[in-house]
N, C-alpha and C positions, 0 to 999 in steps of 0.2 A: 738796687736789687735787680737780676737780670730776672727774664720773666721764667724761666726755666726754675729757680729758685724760688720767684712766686707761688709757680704752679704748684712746686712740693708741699711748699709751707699753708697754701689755700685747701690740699689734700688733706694731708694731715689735719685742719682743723675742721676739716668735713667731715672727715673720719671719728673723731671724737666727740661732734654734735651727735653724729648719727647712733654713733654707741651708748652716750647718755641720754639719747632721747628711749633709745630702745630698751636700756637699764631702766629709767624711769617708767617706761610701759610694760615693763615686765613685773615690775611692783608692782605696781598698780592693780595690776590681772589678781597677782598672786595674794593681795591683802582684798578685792573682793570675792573671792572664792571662798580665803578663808572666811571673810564677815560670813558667806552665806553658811558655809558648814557650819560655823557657829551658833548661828539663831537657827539650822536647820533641829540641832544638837539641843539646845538650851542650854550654851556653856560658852560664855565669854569667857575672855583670858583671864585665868586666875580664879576660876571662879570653882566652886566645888560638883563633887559628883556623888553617885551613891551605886554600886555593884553589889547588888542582893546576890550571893551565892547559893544555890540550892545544898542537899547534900544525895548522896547515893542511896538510894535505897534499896540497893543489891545488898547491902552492910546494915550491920547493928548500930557496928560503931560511928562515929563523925567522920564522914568521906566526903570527898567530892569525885564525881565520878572524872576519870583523865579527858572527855571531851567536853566535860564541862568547864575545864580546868582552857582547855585551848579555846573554847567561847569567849573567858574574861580575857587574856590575854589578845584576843583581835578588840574587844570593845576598850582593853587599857592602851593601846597602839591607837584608836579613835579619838579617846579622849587627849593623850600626849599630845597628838595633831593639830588640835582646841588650844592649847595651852593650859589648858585646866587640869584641876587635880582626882585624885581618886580615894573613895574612901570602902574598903570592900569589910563587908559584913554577911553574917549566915543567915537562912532564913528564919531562924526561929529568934536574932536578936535587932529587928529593925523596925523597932517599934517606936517611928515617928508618920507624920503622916506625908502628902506628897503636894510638889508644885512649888515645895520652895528651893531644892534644887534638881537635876534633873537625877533619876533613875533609871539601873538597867537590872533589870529586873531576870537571871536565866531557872530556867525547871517548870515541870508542869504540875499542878497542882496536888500531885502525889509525891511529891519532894519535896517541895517551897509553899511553908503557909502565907508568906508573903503575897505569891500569885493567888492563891486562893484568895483572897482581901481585894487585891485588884479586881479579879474577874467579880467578883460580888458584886464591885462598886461601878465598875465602866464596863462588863462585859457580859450582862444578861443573858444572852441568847446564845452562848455557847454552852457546852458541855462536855467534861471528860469524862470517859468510862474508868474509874481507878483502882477496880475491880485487882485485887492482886492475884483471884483465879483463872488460871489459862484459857482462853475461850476466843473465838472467832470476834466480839467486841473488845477485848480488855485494850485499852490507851485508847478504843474511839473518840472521837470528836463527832460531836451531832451540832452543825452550826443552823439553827436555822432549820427548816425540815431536812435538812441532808445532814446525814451521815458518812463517816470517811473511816474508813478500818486501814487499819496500815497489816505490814504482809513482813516482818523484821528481815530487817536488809537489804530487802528488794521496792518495796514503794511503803513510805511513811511519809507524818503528815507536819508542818508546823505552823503556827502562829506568830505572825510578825507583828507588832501591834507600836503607833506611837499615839500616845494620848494624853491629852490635858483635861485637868478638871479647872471648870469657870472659863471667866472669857475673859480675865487680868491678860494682859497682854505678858505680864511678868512670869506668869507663870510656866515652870518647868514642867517640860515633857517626861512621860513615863516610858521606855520602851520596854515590851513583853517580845520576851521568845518562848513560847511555851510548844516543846517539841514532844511527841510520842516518845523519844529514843532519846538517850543524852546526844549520840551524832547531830542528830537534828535541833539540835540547838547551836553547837556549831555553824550548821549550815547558815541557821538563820543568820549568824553576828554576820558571816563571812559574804553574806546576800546584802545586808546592810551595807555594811565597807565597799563592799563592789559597787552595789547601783546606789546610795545617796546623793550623789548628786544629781539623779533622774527622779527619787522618790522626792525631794526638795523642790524643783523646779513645776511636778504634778500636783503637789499636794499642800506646799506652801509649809503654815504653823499649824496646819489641820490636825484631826484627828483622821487615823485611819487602820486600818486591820487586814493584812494580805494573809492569804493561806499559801503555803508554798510545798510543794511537794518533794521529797528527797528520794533520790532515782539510783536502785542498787549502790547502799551505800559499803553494804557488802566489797563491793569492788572499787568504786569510786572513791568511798569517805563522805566528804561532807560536801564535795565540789560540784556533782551535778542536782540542781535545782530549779523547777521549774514554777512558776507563779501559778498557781491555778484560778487564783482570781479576787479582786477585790469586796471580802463582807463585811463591811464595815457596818450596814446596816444591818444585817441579819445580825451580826453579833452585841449588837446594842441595841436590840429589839426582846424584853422578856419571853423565855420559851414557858409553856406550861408548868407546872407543875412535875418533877419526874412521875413516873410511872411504876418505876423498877430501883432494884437495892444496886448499889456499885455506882451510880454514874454521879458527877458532882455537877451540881448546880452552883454558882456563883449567887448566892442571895443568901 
C-alpha cells in the first residue's frame, strides 16, 4: 500500500471516529436535557398528565375562551417534548386530588374552581378581586400587602406558579397560570416554554410563584412579558381575613 493510499484510507477512518464520537456527544447532550425538562416537568416517558381547562365566562354556555384554547395547545407541544401523555378535563369535572401526576392547571379563580381548590390549599396569601362589577379593582390581585390592578390591554397581571405538596420526592408538580385576562394566560404557557430551562436550573424541584406582567397585549398579544418578581413567600403566607364583598380568598 503506497503511502498516498494510506494517507486516504487513515483519513477516512478519522473522519468517521470523529463523526461518531460527535454523534455520540450529541446524544448524549440531547438525552440530558431532556432527563432535565423531565423531572423539571414531573413527567417521565410515558407517564400521564392532567390539563384542567377553565371555561369562558363572557358565556352562559360551556366555552372556552380562544386564548385559553392557545394556552393548552403550547403546554400540549410541552408535554409531547416529555414523551408523556395528556389527559384534558373542565373545571368543574376534576375531581381527584394532586401529586400523583402532574397538573396544568389554566383560568383564574372566576372561571376554574379547580384554581380556587389549589389557591386555598398552597396559596394563602393571594387574592383575586372577582367582583363581576366594573370598577378600578375588578381582576385585582393583592399578593401580600400589594395590590396590582391591571388597565385591559395595556398592562395586566399573571401568576405563574409550580408547586408540590409533601416532600415525596415522587410527587408531581402542579402548575398554575392564573391570569386577569384569558391573554394572560397564554402569556404565561408561552413564558414557561421560553425560559424553562433558566426556571429549572434556579429553582430546581422547588416550589415557586412569579408574577409576570403582560405589556399592551392590545398590540402585542401575548409576547411581551415582563417578570415582576419572585412571591413565593408572600403568596404562601395567610393574608387576613377579607375586609370587603368581591375579592376571593383561597381558604
Amino acid at each position: 500500500m503506497s503511502d498516498d493510499v494510506r494517507n486516504i484510507v487513515l483519513g477516512v477512518v478519522a473522519a468517521g471516529i470523529s463523526a461518531a464520537l460527535g454523534w455520540i456527544a450529541r446524544t448524549y447532550l440531547w438525552k440530558r436535557k431532556l432527563r432535565r425538562k423531565q423531572t423539571f416537568f414531573g413527567m417521565p416517558e410515558n407517564s400521564e398528565s392532567l390539563l384542567v381547562v377553565n371555561r369562558d365566562p363572557a358565556t352562559a354556555e360551556p366555552a372556552v375562551h380562544r386564548f385559553d384554547v392557545f394556552a393548552l395547545l403550547e403546554l400540549s407541544a410541552l408535554i409531547k417534548d416529555c414523551g408523556a401523555h395528556a389527559q384534558v378535563v373542565t373545571q368543574d369535572a376534576a375531581h381527584q386530588g394532586f401529586g400523583e401526576r402532574t397538573e396544568f392547571c389554566v383560568g383564574g379563580p372566576g372561571s376554574n374552581r379547580r384554581m380556587v381548590a389549589h389557591m386555598a390549599a398552597m396559596l394563602p396569601g393571594v387574592r383575586v378581586n372577582v367582583d363581576p362589577e366594573p370598577g378600578p379593582d375588578r381582576g385585582a390581585f393583592q399578593i401580600g400587602p400589594e395590590r396590582y390592578r391591571m388597565d385591559p390591554g395595556v398592562t395586566e397581571y399573571v401568576l405563574l406558579a409550580r408547586l408540590t405538596a409533601g416532600e415525596r420526592r415522587e410527587t408531581r408538580p402542579v402548575f398554575l397560570f392564573c391570569g386577569q385576562r384569558a391573554i394572560t394566560n397564554q402569556a404565561a404557557t408561552r413564558y414557561l416554554a421560553r425560559n424553562h430551562e433558566r426556571l429549572a436550573r434556579k429553582h430546581g424541584s422547588n416550589s415557586f410563584v412569579l408574577l409576570l406582567k403582560v405589556i399592551n397585549s392590545q398590540a402585542y398579544g401575548p409576547d411581551v412579558v415582563e417578570l415582576v418578581g419572585d412571591v413565593t413567600r408572600a403568596a404562601q403566607t395567610p393574608l387576613p381575613a377579607p375586609a370587603a364583598r368581591g375579592s376571593h380568598r383561597a381558604d
